[in-house]
Every structure is written in structure tokens, then in C-alpha cells.
VOGU-3710 file (C-alpha; in Angstrom, 3 decimals, decimal comma):
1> xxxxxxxxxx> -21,492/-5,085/-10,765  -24,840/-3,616/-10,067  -25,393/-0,873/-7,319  -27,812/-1,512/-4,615  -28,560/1,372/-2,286  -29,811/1,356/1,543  -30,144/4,048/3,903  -27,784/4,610/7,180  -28,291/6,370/10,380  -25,677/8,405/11,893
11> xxxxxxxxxx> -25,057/10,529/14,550  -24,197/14,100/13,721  -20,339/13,597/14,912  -20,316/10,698/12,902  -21,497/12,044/9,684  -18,660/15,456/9,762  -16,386/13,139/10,428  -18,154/11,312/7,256  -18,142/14,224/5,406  -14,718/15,111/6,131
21> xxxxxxxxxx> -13,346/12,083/5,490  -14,923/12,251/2,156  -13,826/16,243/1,366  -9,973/15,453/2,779  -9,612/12,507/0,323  -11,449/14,215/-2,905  -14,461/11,642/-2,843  -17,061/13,089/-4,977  -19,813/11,485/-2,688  -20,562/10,147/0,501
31> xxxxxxxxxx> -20,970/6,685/-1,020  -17,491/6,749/-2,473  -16,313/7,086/0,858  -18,112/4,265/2,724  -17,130/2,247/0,092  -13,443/3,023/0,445  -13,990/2,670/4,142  -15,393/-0,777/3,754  -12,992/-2,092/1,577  -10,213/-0,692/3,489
41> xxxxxxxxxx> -11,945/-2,797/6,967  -11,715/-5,946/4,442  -8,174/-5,675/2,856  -7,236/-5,282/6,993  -9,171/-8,364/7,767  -7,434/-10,514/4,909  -4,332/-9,350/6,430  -5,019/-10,786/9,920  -6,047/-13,479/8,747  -2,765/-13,858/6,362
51> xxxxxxxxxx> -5,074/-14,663/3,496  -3,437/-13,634/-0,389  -3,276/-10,143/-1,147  -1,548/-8,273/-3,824  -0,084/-4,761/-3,399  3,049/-2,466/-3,556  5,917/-1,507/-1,518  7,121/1,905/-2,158  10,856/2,526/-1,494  12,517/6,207/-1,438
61> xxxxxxxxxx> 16,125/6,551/-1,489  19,232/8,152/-2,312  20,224/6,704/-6,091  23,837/7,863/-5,662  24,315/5,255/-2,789  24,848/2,192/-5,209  25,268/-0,196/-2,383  21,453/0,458/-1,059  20,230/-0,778/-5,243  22,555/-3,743/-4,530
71> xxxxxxxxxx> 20,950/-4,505/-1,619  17,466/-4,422/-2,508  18,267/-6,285/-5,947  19,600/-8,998/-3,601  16,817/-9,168/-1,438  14,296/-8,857/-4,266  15,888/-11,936/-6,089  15,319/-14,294/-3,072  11,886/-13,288/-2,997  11,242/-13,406/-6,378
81> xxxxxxxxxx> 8,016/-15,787/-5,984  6,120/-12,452/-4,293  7,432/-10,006/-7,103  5,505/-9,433/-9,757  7,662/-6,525/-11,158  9,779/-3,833/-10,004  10,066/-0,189/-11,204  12,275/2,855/-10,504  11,445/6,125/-11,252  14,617/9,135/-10,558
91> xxxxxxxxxx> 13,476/12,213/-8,913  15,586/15,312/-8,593  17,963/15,389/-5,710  19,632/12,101/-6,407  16,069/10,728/-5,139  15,113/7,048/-6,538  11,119/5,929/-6,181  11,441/2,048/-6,114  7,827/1,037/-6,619  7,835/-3,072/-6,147
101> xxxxxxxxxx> 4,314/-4,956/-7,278  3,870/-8,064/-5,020  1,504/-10,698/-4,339  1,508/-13,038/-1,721  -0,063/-13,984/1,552  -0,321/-10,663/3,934  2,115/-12,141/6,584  4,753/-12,866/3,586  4,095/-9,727/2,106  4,365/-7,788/5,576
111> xxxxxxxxxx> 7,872/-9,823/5,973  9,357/-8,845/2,467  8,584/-5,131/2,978  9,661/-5,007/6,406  12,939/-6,460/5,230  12,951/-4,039/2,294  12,108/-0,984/4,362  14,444/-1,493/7,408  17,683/-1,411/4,982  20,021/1,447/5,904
121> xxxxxxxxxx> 19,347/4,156/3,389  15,785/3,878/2,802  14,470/6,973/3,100  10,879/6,089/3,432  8,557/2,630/2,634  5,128/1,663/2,254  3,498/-1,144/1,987  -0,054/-0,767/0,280  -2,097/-4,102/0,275  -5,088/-4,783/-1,536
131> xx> -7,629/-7,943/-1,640  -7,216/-9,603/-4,455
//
């Protein structure tokens, strides 16, 4: 896709906070971040307006507690129409990264993960939407 550029006029606050934005997430450029800004507005738009979005919900938990897999499994099966895959990944401490790749509408998606995330024993969940 070609580039087109344009100027923009910013206060000073407005450009640190810019520039920060840019330096605290390791954008080489300015432009890298107001891209990443503007996508960002548009994947959060989509998801108002429930349109389809793909993304990832990212599950932390304790792999020795068998029941919690069980549970998930479960709840992954009913859903399978919104799963695209699943994968685990063991950390040390007993620690199990459950990274799930879905695609749906955003208020489906929003549903699944909330239903995912609220089990007893997650640790910590994510969900990351993107437009698709």
C-alpha cells in the first residue's frame, strides 16, 4: 500500500505526549505511532459497533490445577465457531500461557473471553482485538 504523507499541527503538550508515546512503546518514528494510534481508534470503533474482528485471548494460570484446563477445554468446545486455534505454552512455576486465536463479531468475542477470564484460577486474561 503506498504511503501518502501530510503535515499536522500540534500543541507542544500534545506532541511530548506524542513523542513519549512513541519512545515508551519502541516506535522508531513519530509516524509509526499515529499510525498505531489510528488503528487502535478503529479496531475500538468496530468493537462498538460489534462489527467482525479477529484477535486473541491470553489466559495465565496455574497448570498443576487440572480442573481449571478442564474447564476452559469445555468452554472452548462450545464456542468452537470463534476458535480458530488454541495454544499452551508452560512457564516455570507451574505457570501455563493459554494463548486462544478467535474471530468473531466484537460483542461475541468480548462474551467468550469474559467467560474464559472470569473462571476461578485464571491468573490473568486479555483480550487483544484486531480489525480484520
Amino acid at each position: 500500500m503506498a504511503v501518502i504523507r501530510f503535515g499536522v499541527s500540534l500543541e507542544q503538550d500534545l506532541l511530548e505526549a506524542l513523542d513519549a508515546f512513541a519512545q515508551n512503546n519502541s516506535y522508531a518514528n513519530r509516524s509509526q505511532a499515529v499510525r498505531a494510534l489510528i488503528e487502535k481508534n478503529i479496531v475500538e470503533r468496530k468493537w462498538q459497533c460489534n462489527q467482525r474482528v479477529a484477535g486473541a485471548i491470553v489466559l495465565v494460570y496455574d497448570s498443576k490445577k487440572y480442573e481449571i484446563a478442564n474447564h476452559l477445554l469445555h468452554i472452548q468446545q462450545e464456542n468452537a465457531g470463534l476458535i480458530l486455534s488454541t495454544q499452551r505454552f508452560f512457564e516455570k512455576n507451574n505457570l501455563c500461557i493459554e494463548i486462544v486465536a478467535v474471530d468473531g463479531t466484537a460483542q461475541k468475542l468480548t462474551k467468550l473471553s469474559d467467560e474464559l477470564i472470569s473462571l476461578k484460577g485464571i491468573v490473568h486474561g486479555k483480550l487483544i482485538m484486531s480489525r480484520v
